[in-house]
NUTI-908586 format. One record per residue (C-alpha): chain; residue number from 0; x, y, z. Coordinates in nm, 4 decimals, padded with zeros to 6 digits. Layout:
REM residues N
{atom "A" NUM {X Y Z}} ...
END
This chain:
REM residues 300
{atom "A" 0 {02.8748 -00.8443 00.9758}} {atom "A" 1 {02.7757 -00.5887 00.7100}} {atom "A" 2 {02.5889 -00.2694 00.8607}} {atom "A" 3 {02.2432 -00.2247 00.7557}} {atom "A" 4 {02.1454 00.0342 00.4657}} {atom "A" 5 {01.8696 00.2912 00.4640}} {atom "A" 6 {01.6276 00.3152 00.2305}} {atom "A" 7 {01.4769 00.6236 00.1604}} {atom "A" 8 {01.1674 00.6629 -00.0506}} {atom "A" 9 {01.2396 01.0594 -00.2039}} {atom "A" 10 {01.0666 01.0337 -00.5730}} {atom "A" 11 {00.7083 01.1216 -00.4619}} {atom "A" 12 {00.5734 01.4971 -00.5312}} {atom "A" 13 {00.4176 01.6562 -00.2600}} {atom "A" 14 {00.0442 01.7728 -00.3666}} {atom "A" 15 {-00.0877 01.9024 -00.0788}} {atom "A" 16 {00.2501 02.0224 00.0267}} {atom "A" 17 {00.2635 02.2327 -00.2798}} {atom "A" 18 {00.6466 02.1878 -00.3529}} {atom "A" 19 {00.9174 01.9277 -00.3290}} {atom "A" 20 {00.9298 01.9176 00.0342}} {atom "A" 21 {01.2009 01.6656 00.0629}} {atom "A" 22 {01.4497 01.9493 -00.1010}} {atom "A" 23 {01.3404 02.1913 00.1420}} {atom "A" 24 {01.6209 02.3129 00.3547}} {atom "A" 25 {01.4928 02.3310 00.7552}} {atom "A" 26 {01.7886 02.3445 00.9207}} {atom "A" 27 {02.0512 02.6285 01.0110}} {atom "A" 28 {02.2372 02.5300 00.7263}} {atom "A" 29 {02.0224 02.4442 00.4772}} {atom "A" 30 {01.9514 02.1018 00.5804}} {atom "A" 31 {01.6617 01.8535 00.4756}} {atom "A" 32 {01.4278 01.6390 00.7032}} {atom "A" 33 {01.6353 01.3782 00.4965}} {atom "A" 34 {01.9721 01.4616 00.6239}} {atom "A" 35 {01.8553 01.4696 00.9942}} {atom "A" 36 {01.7508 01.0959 00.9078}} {atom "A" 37 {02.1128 01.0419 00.7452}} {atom "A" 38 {02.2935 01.1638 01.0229}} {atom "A" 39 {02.0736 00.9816 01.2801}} {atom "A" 40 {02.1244 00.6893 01.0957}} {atom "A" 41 {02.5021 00.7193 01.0335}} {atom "A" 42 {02.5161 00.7277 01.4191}} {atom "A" 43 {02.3314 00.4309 01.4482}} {atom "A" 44 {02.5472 00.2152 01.2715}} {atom "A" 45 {02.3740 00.1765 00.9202}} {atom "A" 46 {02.6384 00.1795 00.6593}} {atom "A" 47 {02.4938 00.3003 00.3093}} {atom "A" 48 {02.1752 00.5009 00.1929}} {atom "A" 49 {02.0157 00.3946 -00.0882}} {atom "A" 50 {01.7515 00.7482 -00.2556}} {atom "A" 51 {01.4576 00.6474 -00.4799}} {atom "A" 52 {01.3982 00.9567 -00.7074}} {atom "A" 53 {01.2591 01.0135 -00.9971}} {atom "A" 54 {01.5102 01.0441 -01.2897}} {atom "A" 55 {01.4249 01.3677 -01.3840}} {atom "A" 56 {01.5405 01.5412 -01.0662}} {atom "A" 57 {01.8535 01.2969 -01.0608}} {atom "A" 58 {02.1349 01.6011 -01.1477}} {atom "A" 59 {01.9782 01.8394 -00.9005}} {atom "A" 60 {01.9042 01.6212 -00.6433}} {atom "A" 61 {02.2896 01.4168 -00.7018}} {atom "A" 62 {02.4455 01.7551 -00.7038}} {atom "A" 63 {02.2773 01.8913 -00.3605}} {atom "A" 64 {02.3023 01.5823 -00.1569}} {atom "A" 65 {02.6067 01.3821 -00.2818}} {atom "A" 66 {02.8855 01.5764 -00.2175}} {atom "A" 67 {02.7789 01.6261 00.1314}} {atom "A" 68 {02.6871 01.2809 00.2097}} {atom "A" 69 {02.9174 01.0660 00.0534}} {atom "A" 70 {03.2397 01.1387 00.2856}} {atom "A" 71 {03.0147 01.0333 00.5244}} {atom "A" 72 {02.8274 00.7290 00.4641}} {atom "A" 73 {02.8103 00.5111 00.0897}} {atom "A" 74 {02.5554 00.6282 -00.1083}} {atom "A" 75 {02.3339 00.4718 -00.3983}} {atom "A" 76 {02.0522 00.6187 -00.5987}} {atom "A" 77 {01.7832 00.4159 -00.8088}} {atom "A" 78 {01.4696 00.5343 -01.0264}} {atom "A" 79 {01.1268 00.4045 -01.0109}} {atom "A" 80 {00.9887 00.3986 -01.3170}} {atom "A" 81 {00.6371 00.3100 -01.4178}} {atom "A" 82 {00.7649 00.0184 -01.6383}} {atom "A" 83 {01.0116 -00.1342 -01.3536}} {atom "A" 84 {00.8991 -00.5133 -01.3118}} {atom "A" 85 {00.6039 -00.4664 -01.5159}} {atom "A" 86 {00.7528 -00.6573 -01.7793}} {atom "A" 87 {00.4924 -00.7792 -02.1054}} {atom "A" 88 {00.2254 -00.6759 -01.8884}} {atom "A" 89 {-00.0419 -00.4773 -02.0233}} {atom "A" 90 {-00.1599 -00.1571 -01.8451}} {atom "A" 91 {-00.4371 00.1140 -01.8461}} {atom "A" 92 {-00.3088 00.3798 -02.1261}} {atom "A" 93 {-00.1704 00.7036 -01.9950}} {atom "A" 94 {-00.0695 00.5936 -01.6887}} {atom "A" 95 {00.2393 00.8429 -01.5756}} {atom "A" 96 {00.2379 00.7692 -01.2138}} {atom "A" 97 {00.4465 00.4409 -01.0747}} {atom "A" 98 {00.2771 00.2065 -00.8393}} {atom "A" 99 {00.3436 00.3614 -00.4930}} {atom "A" 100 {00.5564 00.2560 -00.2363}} {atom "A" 101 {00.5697 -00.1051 -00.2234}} {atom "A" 102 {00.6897 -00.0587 -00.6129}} {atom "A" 103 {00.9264 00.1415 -00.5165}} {atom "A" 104 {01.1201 -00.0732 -00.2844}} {atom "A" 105 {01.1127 -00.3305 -00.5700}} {atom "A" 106 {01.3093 -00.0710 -00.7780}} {atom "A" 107 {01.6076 -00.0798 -00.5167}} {atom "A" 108 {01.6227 -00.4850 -00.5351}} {atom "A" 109 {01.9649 -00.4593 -00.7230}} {atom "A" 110 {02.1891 -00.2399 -00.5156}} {atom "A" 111 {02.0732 -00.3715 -00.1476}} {atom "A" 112 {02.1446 -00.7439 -00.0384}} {atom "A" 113 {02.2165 -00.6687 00.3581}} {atom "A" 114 {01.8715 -00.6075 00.5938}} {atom "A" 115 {01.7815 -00.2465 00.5067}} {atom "A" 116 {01.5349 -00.0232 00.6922}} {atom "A" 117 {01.2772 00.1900 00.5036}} {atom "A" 118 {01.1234 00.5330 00.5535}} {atom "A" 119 {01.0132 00.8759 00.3902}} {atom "A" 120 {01.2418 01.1602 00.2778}} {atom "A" 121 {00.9938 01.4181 00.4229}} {atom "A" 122 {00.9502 01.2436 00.7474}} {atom "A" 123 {01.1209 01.3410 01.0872}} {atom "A" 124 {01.1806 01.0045 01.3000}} {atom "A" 125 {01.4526 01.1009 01.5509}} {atom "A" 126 {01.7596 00.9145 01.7011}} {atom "A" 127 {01.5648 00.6308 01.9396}} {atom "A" 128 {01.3548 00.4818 01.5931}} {atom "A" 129 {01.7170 00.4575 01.4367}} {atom "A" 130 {01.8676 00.3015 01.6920}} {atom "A" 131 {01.6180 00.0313 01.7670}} {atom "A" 132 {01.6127 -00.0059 01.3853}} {atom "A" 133 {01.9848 -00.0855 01.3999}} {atom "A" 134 {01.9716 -00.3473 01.6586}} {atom "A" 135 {01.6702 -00.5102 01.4863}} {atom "A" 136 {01.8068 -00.5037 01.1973}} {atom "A" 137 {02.1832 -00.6207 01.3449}} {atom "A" 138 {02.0581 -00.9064 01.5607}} {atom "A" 139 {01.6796 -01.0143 01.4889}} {atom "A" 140 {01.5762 -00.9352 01.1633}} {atom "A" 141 {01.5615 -01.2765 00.9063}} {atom "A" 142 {01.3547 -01.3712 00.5999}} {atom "A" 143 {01.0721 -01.4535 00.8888}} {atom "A" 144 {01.1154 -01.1654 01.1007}} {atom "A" 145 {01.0415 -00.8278 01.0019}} {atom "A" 146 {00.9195 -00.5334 01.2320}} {atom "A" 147 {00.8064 -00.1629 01.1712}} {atom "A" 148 {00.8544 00.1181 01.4383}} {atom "A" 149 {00.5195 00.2160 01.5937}} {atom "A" 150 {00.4750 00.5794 01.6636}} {atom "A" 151 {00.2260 00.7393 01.9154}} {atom "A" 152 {-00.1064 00.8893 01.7195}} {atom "A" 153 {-00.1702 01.1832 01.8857}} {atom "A" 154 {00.2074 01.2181 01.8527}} {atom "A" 155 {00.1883 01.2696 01.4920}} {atom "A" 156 {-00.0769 01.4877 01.4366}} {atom "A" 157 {-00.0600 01.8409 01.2180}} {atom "A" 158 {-00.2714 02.1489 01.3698}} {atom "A" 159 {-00.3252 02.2433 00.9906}} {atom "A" 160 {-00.5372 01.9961 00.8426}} {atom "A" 161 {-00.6214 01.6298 00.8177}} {atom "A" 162 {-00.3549 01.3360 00.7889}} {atom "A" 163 {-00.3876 00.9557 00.7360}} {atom "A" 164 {-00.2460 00.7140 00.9231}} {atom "A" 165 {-00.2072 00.3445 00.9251}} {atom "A" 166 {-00.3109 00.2251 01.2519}} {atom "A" 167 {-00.2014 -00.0768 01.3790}} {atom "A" 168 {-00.3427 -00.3760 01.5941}} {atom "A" 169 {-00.0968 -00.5292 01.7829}} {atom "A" 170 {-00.0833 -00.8579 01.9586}} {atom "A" 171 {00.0489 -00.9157 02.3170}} {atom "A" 172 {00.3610 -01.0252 02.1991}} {atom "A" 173 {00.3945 -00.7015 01.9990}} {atom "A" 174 {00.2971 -00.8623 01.6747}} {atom "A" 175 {00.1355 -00.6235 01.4126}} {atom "A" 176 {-00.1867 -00.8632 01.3162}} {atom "A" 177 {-00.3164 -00.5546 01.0859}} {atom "A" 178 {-00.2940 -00.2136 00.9533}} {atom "A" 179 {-00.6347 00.0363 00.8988}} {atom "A" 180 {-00.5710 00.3028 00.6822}} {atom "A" 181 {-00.7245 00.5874 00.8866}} {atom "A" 182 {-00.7959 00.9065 00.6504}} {atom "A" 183 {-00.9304 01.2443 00.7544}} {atom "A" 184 {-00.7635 01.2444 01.1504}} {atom "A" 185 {-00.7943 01.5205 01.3554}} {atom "A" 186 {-00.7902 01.6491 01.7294}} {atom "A" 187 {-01.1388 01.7797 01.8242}} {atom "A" 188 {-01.1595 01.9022 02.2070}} {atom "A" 189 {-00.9119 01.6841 02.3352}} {atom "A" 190 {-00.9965 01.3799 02.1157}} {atom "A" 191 {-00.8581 01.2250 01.8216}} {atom "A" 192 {-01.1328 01.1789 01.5132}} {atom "A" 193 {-01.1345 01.0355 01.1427}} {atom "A" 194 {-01.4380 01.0489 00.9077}} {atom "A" 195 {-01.5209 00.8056 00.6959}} {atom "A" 196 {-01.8161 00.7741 00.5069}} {atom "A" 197 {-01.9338 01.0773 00.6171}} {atom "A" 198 {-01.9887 00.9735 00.9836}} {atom "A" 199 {-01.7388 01.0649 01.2981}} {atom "A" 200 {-01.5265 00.8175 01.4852}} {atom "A" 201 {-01.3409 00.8469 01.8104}} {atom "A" 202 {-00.9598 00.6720 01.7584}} {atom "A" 203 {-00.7836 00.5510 02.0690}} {atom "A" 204 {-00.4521 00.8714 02.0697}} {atom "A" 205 {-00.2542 00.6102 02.2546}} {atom "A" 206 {-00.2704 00.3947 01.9281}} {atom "A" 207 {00.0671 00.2746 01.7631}} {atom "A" 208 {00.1017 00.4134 01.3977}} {atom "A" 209 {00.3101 00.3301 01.1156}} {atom "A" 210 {00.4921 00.6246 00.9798}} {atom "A" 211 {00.6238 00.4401 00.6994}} {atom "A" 212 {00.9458 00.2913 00.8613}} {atom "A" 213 {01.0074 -00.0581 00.8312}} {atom "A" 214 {01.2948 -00.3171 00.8464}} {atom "A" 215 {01.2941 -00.6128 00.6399}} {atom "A" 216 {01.5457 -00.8760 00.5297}} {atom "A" 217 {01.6651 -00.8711 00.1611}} {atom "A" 218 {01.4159 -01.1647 00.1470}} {atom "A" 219 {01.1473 -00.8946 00.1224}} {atom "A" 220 {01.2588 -00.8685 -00.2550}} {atom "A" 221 {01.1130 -01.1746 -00.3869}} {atom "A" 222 {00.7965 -01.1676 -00.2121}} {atom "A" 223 {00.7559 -00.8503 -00.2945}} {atom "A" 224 {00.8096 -00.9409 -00.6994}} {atom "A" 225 {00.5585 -01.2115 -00.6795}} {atom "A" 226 {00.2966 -01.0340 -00.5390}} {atom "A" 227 {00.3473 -00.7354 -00.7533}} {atom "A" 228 {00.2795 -00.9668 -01.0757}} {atom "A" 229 {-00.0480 -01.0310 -00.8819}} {atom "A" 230 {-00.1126 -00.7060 -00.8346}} {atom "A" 231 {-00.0716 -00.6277 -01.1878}} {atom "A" 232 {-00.2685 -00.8856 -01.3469}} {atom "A" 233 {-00.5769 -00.7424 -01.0945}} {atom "A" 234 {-00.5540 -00.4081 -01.0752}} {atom "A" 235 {-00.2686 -00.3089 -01.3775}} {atom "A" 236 {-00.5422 -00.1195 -01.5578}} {atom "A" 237 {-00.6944 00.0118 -01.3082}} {atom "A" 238 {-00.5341 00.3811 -01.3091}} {atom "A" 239 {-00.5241 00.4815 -00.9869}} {atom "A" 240 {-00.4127 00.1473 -00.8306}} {atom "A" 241 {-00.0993 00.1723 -00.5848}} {atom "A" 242 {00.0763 -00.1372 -00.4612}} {atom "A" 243 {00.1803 00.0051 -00.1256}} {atom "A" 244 {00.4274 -00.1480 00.1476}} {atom "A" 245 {00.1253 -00.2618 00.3993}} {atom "A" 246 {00.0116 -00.5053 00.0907}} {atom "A" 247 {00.3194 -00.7096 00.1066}} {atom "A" 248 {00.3553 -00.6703 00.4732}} {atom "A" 249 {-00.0049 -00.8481 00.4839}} {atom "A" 250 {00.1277 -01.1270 00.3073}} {atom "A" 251 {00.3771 -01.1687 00.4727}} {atom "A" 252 {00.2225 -01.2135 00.8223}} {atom "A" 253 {-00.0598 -01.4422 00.6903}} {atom "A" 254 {00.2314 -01.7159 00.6413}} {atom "A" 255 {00.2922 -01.9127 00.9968}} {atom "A" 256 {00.5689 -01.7675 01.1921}} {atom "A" 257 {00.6054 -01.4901 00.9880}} {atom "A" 258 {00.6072 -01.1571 01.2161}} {atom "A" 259 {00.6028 -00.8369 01.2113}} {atom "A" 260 {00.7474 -00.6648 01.5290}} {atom "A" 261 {00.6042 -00.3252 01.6445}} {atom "A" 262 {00.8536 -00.1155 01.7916}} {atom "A" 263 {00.7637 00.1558 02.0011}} {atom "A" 264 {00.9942 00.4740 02.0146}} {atom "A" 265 {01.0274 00.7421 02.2580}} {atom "A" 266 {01.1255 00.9716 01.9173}} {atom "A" 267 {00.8957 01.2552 01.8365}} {atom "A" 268 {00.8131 01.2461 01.5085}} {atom "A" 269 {00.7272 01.5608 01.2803}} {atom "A" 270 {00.6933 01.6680 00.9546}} {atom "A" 271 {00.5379 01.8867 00.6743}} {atom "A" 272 {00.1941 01.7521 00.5489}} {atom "A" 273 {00.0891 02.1297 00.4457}} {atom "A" 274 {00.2992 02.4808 00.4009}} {atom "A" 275 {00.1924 02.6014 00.7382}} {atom "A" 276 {00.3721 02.3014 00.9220}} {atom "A" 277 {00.6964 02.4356 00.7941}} {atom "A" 278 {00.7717 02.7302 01.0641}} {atom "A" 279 {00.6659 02.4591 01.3683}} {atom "A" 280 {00.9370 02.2224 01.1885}} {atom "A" 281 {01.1911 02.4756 01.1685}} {atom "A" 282 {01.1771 02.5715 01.5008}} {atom "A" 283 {01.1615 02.2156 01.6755}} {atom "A" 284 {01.5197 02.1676 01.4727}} {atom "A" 285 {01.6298 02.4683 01.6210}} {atom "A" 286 {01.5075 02.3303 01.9735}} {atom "A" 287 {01.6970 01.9879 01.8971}} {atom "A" 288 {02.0152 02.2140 01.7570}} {atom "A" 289 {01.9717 02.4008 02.1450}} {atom "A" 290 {01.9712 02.0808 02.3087}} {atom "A" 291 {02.2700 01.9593 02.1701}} {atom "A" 292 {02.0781 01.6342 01.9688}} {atom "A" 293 {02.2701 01.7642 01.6484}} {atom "A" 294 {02.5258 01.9982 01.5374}} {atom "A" 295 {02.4491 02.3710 01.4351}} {atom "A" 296 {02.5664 02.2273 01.0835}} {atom "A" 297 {02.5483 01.8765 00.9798}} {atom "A" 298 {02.8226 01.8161 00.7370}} {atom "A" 299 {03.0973 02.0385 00.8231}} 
END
């Protein structure tokens, strides 16, 4: 059986981060949120990572990640460009931006045919999400089953601002039935809030998020390209459109038997939505490093 692959979505710039976060070196050796990933997912049994970046980093980010990866694990690197897949479609003028993450998966259709798990370069997910990734992937995962590892909401939380998150309804079978995009979260005397609209609403903590990491069959590829050519006759002049993962994942569980399993994971998830989340990062590494989860150094 061929291992699974990661997919890691790395070409995004980080706005309200205020750098390129995913190059940002958080461990004792100069290591990324990315590597921790790598590593966690090397252990788990996955058997190439596959980086969507943008082509104009490609040298750099080749040069700092390659030679320390590839004696370890196979390693692949695509672009997402704003004219991938868009073929003689015509779009709003001055458009620079590609079409967000659901896009960007497309752009990796060529170098993955095994089931491949997604998730973000500037995300921590921690060794239980890669694990249960592996054996979904490994024993349960076909072009009708799918599933997407469900993180705790008050788990993922910063102290520094707002977040969004996609919270998920799940069935009693641990189906996902939907995903609510959830902007403006924070914890306010012991409860978890997001505004909308102006108004305040109290959000179940307990609630199962998506943090962006999914598993899908190589199947996902040409659902994905159909409804993208939808998308783009809608919304392809529209320029701030984004054809994100959750659209296709919608799709996909309107068709009968088609499911999406939620996961849960005892893995702590962190990661760096503003500058001031960076020390608190650095020093639950450290804490992980002291524990004995990973090596001082990654790569030796």
């Amino acid at each position: 059986m061929k291992k699974p692959t990661l997919l890691i979505l790395a070409a995004g710039m980080a706005s309200r981060y205020g750098s390129m976060k995913q190059t940002e070196g958080f461990g004792p050796c100069g290591e990324t949120i990315m590597e921790y990933s790598v590593y966690d997912a090397i252990k788990a049994g996955f058997g190439k990572v596959v980086f969507i970046i943008r082509k104009d980093f490609a040298a750099d980010f080749k040069e700092r990640f390659g030679n320390a990866l590839q004696p370890h694990i196979e390693v692949e690197y695509v672009f997402q460009e704003l004219s991938s897949f868009v073929e003689n479609q015509k779009l709003v003028e001055g458009r620079i931006k590609p079409w967000g993450t659901g896009h960007a998966i497309l752009c990796a259709s060529e170098v993955i045919q095994e089931p491949f798990a997604v998730i973000n370069a500037d995300d921590y997910y921690g060794p239980d999400a890669f694990v249960k990734a592996a054996s979904f992937l490994n024993q349960q995962c076909n072009d009708r089953n799918y599933s997407i590892i469900g993180y705790q909401l008050d788990k993922t939380l910063s102290e520094h601002g707002t977040v969004s998150r996609g919270v998920c309804e799940v069935d009693a079978a641990h189906h996902l039935m939907a995903i609510t995009e959830r902007t403006k979260i924070f914890k306010s005397g012991g409860k978890v809030i997001y505004e909308e609209e102006g108004q305040s609403f109290e959000v179940d903590g307990h609630s199962s998020v998506s943090m962006n990491f999914w598993c899908f069959h190589p199947a996902f590829f040409e659902q994905a390209a159909d409804l993208f050519k939808d998308f783009l006759l809608s919304k392809g002049t529209d320029p701030k459109a984004e054809f994100f993962i959750p659209i296709i994942a919608d799709a996909f569980i309107q068709k009968e038997n088609h499911f999406i399993h939620v996961i849960p994971t005892t893995s702590q998830w962190f990661g760096v939505t503003y500058k001031e989340d960076a020390p608190g990062v650095k020093h639950q590494i450290d804490d992980l490093i002291q524990r004995q989860v990973y090596p001082s150094c990654l790569w030796p």
